[in-house]
N, C-alpha and C positions, 0 to 999 in steps of 0.2 A: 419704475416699470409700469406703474399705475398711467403715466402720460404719454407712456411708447404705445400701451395698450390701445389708449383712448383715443391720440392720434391714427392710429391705422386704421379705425371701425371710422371716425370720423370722413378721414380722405377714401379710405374706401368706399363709403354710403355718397359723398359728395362725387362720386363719381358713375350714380347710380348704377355701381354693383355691388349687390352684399357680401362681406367679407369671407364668410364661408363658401360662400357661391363660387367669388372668385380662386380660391384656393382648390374649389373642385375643378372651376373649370382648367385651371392650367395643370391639374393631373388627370386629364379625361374622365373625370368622377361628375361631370352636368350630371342634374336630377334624371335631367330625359335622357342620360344613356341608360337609367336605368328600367324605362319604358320598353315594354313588348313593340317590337318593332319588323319589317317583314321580311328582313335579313338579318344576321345576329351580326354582322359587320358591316360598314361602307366603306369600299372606296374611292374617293373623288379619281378620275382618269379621263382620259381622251380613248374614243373607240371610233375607230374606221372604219366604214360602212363599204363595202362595195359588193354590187350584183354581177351576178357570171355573164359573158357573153353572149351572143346569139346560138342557139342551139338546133339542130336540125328540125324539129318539128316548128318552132318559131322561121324555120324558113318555109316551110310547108305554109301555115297559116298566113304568112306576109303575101304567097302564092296564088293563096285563095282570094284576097282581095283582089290583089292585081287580073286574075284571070276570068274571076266571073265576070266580070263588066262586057269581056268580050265574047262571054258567050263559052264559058271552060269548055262542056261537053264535046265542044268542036273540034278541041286539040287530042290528036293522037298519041299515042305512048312511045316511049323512047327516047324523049326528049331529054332526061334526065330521071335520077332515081328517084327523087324527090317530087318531080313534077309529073310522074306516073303515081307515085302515092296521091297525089291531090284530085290527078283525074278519079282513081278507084274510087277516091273518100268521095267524090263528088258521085258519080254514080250507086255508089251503096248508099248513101243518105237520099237518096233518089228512092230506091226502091224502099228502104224504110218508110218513108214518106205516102209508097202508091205514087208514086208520079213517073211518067212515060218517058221515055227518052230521048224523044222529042219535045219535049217541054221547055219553053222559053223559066228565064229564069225569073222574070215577073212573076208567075205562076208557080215556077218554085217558093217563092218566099210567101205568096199565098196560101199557101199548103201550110208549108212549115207554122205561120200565123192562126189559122183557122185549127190546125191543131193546139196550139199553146192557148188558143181563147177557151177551148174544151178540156184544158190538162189533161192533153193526151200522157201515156205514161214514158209513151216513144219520145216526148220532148222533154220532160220534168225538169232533165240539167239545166234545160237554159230558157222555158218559158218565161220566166221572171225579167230577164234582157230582151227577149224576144219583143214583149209587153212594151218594155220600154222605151225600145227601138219606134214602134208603130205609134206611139202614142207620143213623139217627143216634139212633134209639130200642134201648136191653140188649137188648131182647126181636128185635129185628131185623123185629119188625112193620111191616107200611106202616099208618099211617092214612088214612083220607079226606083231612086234609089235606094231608100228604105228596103224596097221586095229585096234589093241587091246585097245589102248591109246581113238581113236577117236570113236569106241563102247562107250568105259567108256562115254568117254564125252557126247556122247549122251543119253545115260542109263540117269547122271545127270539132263542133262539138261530137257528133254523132259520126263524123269517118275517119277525120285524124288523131285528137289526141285519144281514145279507143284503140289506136294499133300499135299490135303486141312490137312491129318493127321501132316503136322510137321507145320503148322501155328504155328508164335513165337516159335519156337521148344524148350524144355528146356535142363537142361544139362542132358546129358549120362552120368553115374557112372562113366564116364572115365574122365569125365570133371568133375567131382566133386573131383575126386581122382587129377587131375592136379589142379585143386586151392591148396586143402590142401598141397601137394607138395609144391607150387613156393611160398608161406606166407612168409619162411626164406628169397628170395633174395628179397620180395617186405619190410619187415625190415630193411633189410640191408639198401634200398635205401631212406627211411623215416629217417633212423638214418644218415645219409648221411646230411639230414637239418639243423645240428645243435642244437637238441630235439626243434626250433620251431611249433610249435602248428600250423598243414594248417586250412585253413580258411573250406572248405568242399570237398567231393567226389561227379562231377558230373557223375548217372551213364544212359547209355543209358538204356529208360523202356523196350527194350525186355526182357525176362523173362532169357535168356540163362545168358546177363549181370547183372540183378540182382542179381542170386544165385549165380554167380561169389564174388560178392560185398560184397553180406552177408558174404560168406566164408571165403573173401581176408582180409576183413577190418570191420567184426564184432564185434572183441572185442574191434576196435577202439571208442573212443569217437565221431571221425569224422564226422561231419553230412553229411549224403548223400541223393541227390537231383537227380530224374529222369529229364532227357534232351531229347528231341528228335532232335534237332540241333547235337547229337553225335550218333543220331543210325544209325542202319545197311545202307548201299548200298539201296535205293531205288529200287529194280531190278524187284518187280513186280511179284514175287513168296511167297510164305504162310510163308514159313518159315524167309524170311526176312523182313517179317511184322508182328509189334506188334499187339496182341490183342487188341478190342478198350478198352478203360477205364473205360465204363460202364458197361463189360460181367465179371469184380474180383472184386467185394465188398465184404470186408470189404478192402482197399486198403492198402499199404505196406506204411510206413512211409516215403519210399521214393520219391514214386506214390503223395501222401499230399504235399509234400513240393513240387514237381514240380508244381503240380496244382498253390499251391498260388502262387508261384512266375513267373510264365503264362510260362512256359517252358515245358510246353507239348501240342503239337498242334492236334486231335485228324486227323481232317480233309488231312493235310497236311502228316503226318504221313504214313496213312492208303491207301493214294487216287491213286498211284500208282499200287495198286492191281485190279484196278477197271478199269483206266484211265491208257492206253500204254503214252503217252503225258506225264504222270509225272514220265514213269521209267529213272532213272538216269545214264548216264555214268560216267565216268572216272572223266572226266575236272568235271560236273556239282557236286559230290560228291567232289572233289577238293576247289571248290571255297566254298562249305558249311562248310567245316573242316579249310579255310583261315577264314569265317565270326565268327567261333569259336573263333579264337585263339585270333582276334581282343575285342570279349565278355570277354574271359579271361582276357587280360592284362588288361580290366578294372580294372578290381579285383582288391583290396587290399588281399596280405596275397597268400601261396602256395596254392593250388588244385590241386586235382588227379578226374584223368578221369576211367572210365571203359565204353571200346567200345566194336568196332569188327575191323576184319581186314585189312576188305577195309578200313575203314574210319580213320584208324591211318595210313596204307599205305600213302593214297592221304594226311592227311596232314605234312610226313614227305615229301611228294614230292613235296606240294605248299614252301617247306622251305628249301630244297634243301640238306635236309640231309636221303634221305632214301638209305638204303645200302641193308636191306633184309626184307622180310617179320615177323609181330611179331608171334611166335610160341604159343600155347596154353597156357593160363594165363601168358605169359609172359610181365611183367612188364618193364618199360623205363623211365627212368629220365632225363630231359629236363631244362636249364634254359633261360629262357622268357624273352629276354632283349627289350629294346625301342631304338629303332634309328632312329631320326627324329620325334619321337611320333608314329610309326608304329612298331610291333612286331615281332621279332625275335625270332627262337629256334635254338640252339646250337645245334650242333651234341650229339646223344641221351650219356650219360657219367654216372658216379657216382657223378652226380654235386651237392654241397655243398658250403651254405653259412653260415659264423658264425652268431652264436646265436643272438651277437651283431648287426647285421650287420640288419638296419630298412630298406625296400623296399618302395622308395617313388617316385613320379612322374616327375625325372627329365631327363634334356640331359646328355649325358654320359661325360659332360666334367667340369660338373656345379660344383661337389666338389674342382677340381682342380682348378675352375677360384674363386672360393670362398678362399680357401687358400690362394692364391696368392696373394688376393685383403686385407685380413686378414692382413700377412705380411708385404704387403709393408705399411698399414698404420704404423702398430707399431714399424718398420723402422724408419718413418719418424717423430714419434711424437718423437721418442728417441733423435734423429739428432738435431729436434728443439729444447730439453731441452739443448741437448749439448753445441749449438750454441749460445745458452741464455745466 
């Protein structure tokens, strides 16, 4: 017994793992699962990323570019609902501004500028890009187009997304037409898994991401679950706030299952609209898309998400993999590893794990110190027959 003993510590340490080490690691008993960590579980999965379609105020703003160059104020109303919203916005951010209505739009963007050099308070939302805009040529010149760019911006900022008509705004035909489109590469990236079965799709409840949802992942069996921990950019404008919960009954099946499972907040959600104090920046939309990701790896099993743009941005930027902005229903495949018990995503890829291949709560070193330890026993029991 004294040689079985001694052979095993022996081959075990010649394999530089320590013997008890190893016998923890192949019971999930490693030291550092015993370590405070910032989920009390991981697990390794594939999560699919995809943002809602084009939504009616994103047409509005696509609008404003296009039309001030030629001079918007010129177009009369009627033309469309959408494109009478851009005149209004264009004309009330006019008067906000003092500026005449004959004013070329040089002169508009000069306004809007000469206010933001002064932190007017009429501009606060977007003196910061305004700045940026003006200042993004060495020479520190405005051009004509520049005046043109920072008009737009302010047209957005101060006459569309402010009206009460795009609250939760839903999708534009154009964004219906962009789900049905991108369905082939969001297949592509579910056959990518291995035909394993994900566990559900969490979708953010504004309405834009919904009807994203329905379209993208309809005929799927997948159960899909409304989240507000995944909606929009808190920003304190109508259109990037859902409607409350109580103004659509009979409620969508997805709206149901968020309720029960307490993942929609009504208060929290909404209160931004009401309360400057809870519109969200950059970092703060950051850190809400980190406590995500930490919720996820709970999970057993893959999940797909359906957001919006900010809120996939920040958190490929809490993970250190954002490269560009995601495009309209454009889909992203991620996989979710645990290091240390804390979560990881991998740069966004066509990631794929075999069918085989069980997702379970370990360190990423525990299969190999289990083998190891596997091995050297059946080594040594051989050795000792031998020796018998």
């Amino acid at each position: 017994m004294a040689f079985l003993r001694n052979c095993l510590f022996l081959l075990a340490f010649s394999a530089g793992v320590p013997c008890l080490g190893a016998f923890r690691v192949a019971h999930n008993l490693h030291p550092s699962a015993k370590q405070s960590s910032p989920v009390q579980a991981c697990f390794p999965k594939v999560l699919i990323a995809t943002r809602h379609g084009t939504a009616q105020h994103n047409i509005a703003e696509s609008m404003v570019d296009t039309l001030l160059g030629e001079q918007l104020k010129s177009y009369q109303s009627g033309k469309s609902l959408v494109q009478d919203k851009v005149v209004a916005a264009y004309h009330k951010t006019g008067q906000l501004l003092d500026i005449s209505a004959d004013s070329s739009v040089a002169e508009f963007g000069q306004a809007v500028l000469t206010l933001a050099q002064k932190g007017d308070e009429r501009t606060t939302s977007l003196n910061e890009k305004v700045l940026a805009l003006a200042s993004k040529n060495p020479t520190g010149t405005v051009s004509p187009l520049d005046y043109v760019a920072i008009a737009a911006l302010a047209v957005k900022k101060l006459g569309i997304l402010p009206d009460q008509d795009f609250e939760d705004a839903v999708l534009a035909e154009k964004g219906k037409t962009d789900a049905k489109t991108k369905i082939p590469a969001l297949d592509s990236l579910v056959e990518k898994i291995g035909g394993r079965a994900m566990r559900c799709i969490f979708v953010s409840p504004l309405r834009r991401t919904q009807e994203t949802a329905s379209i993208m992942w309809g005929k799927s069996e997948v159960p899909m679950i409304g989240m507000d921990m995944i909606g929009e950019k808190r920003s304190g404008f109508p259109c990037d706030t859902r409607l409350p919960i109580s103004s659509s009954p009979p409620w969508s099946s997805l709206i149901s299952k968020g309720l029960q499972e307490g993942l929609l907040d009504e208060v929290e959600a909404r209160s931004a609209l009401s309360n400057a104090s809870q519109v969200e920046n950059d970092a703060k939309l950051r850190a809400r898309a980190s406590r995500f990701l930490e919720y996820a790896a709970s999970l057993e099993g893959d999940i797909g998400i359906v957001s919006h743009k900010g809120f996939l941005r920040e958190l490929e930027k809490a993970q250190g993999v954002f490269a560009v902005e995601f495009s309209n229903a454009e889909s992203r495949s991620y996989s979710l590893t645990c290091k240390d018990g804390t979560p990881h995503l991998d740069n966004p890829s066509l990631y794929s794990l075999s069918s085989e291949t069980k997702a379970t709560p370990t360190d990423d070193n525990s299969g190999l110190g289990a083998h190891v330890a596997h091995v050297a026993l059946v080594i040594c029991l051989l050795a000792h027959i031998v020796f018998l």
